[in-house]
N, C-alpha and C positions, 0 to 999 in steps of 0.2 A: 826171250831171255837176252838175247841179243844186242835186244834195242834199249829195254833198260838198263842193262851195264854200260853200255855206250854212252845214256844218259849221266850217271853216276857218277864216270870216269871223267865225263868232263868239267863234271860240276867241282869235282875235288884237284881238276886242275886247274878253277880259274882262282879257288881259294889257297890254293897252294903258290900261286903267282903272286899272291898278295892284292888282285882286285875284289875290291869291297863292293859289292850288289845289291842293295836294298830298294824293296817296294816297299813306301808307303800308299794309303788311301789315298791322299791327297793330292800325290801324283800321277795314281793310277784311272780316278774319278774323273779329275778336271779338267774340260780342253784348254786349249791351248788358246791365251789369251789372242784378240785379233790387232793387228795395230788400230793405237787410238787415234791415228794423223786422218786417216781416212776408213771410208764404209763400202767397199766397193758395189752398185747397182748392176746384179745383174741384168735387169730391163731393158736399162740404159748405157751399160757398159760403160761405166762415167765414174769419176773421183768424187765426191760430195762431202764438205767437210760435213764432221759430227755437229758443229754447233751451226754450222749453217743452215742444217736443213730443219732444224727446229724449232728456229726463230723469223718470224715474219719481216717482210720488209718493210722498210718506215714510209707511210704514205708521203706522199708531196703535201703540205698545208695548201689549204684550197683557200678560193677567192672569198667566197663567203666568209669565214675566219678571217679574214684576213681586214673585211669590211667591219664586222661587229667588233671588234678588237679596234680598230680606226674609230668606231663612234664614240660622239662625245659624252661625256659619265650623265650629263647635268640636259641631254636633249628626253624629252617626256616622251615615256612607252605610248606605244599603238598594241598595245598586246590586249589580249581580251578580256583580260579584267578590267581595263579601259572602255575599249568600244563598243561591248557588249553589255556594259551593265547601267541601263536607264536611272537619271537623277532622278532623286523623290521627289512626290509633286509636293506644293508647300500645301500645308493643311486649309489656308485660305480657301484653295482651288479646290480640294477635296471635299470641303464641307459645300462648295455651292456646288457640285455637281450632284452629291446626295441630295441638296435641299431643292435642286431641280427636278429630281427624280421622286422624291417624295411627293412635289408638286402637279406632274402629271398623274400617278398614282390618287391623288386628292383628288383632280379633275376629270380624272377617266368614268365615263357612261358606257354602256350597252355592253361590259363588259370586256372593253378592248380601249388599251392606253394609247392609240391614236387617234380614238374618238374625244376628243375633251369640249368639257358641257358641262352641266347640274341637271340635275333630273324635278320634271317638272309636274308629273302625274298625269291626275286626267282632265282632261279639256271642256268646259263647259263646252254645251251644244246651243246655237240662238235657232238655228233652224234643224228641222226634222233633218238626219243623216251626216249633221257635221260632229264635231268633237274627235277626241282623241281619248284614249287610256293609255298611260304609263307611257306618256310622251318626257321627250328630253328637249333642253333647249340646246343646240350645239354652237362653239364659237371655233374649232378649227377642228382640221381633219387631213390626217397624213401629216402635220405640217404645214398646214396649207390653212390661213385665216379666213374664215367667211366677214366680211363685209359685215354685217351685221348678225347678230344671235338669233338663229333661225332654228322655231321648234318643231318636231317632226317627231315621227314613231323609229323604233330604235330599228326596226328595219330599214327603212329611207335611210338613217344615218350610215349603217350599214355599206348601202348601194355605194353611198356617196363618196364614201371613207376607201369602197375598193374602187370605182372608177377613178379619182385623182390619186391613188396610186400604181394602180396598174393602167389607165388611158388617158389620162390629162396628163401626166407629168411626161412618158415619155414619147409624148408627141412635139415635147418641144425641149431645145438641149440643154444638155447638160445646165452649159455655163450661165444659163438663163432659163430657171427653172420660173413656176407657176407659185407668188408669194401670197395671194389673196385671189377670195373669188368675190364677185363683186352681185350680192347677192339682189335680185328683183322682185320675188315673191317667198314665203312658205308660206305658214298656214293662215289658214284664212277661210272663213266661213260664208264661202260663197257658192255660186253654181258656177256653170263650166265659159268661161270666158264672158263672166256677168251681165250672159242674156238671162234678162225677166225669164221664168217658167223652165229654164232648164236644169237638168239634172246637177245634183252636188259635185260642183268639181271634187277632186283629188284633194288641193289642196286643203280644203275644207275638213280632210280627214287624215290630216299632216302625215299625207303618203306623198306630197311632191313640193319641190324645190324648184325654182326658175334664175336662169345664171347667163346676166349679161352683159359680162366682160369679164376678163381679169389683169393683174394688175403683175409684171414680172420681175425680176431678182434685179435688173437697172431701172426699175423705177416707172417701164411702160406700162403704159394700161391701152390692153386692144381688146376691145368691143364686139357681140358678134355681129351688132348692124355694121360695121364699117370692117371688120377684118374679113366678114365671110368668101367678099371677094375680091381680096387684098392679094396680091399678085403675091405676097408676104410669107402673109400670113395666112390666106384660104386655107391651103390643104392641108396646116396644122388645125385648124379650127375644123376640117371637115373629117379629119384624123379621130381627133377629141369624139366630136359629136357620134362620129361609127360605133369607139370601142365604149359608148355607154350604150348601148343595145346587147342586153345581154345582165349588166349587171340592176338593171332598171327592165321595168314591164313596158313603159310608154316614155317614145324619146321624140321631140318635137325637136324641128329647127326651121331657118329661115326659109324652108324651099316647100313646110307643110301646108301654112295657109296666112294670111295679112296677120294673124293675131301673134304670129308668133319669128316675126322679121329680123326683130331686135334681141332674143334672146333664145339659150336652151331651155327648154320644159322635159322634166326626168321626176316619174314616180312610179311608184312600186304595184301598181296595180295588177292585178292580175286576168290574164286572156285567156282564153281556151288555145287560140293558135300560138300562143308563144308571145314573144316580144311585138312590139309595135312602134317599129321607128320611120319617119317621115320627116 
């Protein structure tokens, strides 16, 4: 009882004093604003102005800017809408490489457009074991012109077609590839190296082609009688004549016997032991 008369007593003497004491909300709610000169960092025990620490610093303009800005309005981009986007070819050029490509297609035999030829059928026979069926006459292969239109069976073309381009071409370089072959026999309805009474050559059954020289991208022509042991040209020539063993049944060259000095002899025969090269 004490202590609230004590309370009461005072209270009616500070209003008896004439001091006026009012709580509002607003007063009582709200702290107490902080200065806006500065934000004090505890962390860093540091002054930080308000607008400073909000706003970033203005970079240094760099050299780059400072070059593209220096270029001149009227110098032509290199940007990739330039460099990267190929002029159109004129339709001149368009229409010959279709009309090129239509024309290997025209010419293509055995089924493969690096064989180009006409197809010639079948071959009368004059003696017992020669002839052909469903022979082609061929005029190039790989790329590569034969000499003259030599007909054979579309296997030999075959053979032929993958030796100069897997064994004739890179045995010799690049820069001077193999433009013609320079061709010395195909078919032909004879016996084998036309001795009287022997057996039907090969050729006779346009299973073989005989090739003696060729002719290259400057315009040389080396021979296999005179290149074979061409300080040169030998070991391209002995290169060639190896990697058609293999794509061919019987591969003859100048080291098999007098008949065959001056050129290669490649046909599709078939052996019991495999290839037969000499």
């Amino acid at each position: 009882m004490s202590t609230v008369s004590g309370s009461v007593a005072l209270i009616l003497a500070l209003v008896a004093g004439g001091a006026a004491f009012a709580v509002s909300p607003e007063s009582s709610l709200r702290p107490e604003a902080r200065p806006v000169a500065s934000v004090q960092m505890a962390a860093l025990s540091v002054d930080v102005p308000l607008n400073g620490m909000l706003r970033p610093v203005v970079r240094p303009v760099s050299e780059q800017i400072l070059s593209v800005a220096a270029r001149p309005a009227d110098l032509q981009s290199l940007g990739p809408e330039i460099s990267l986007r190929p002029s159109l070819r004129p339709d001149s050029v368009l229409e010959q490489a279709l009309f090129k490509r239509r024309q290997r297609r025209k010419g293509a035999v055995c089924g493969n457009l690096d064989i180009q030829g006409e197809e010639v059928g079948a071959v009368p026979a004059k003696l017992n074991g020669c002839g052909a069926s469903n022979a082609v006459r061929i005029r190039s292969v790989s790329g590569v012109t034969l000499s003259q239109a030599s007909v054979m069976t579309c296997e030999t073309a075959q053979a032929l077609n993958r030796w100069v381009d897997k064994g004739l071409q890179p045995a010799f370089p690049r820069r001077n590839k193999v433009e013609t072959l320079r061709v010395a026999a195909h078919y032909a309805c004879r016996t084998r190296n036309n001795r009287p009474g022997a057996r039907i050559s090969e050729h006779g059954k346009g299973k073989a082609i005989d090739i003696s020289g060729f002719t290259l991208a400057n315009g040389e022509t080396v021979t296999v009688l005179q290149g074979w042991r061409d300080k040169g040209y030998g070991k391209r020539l002995r290169k060639a004549w190896k990697a058609a063993c293999g794509p061919f049944g019987t591969v003859l060259g100048p080291e098999a016997d007098r008949y065959h000095r001056d050129h290669f002899h490649f046909d599709t025969a078939n052996h019991r032991s495999g290839s037969y090269c000499r």
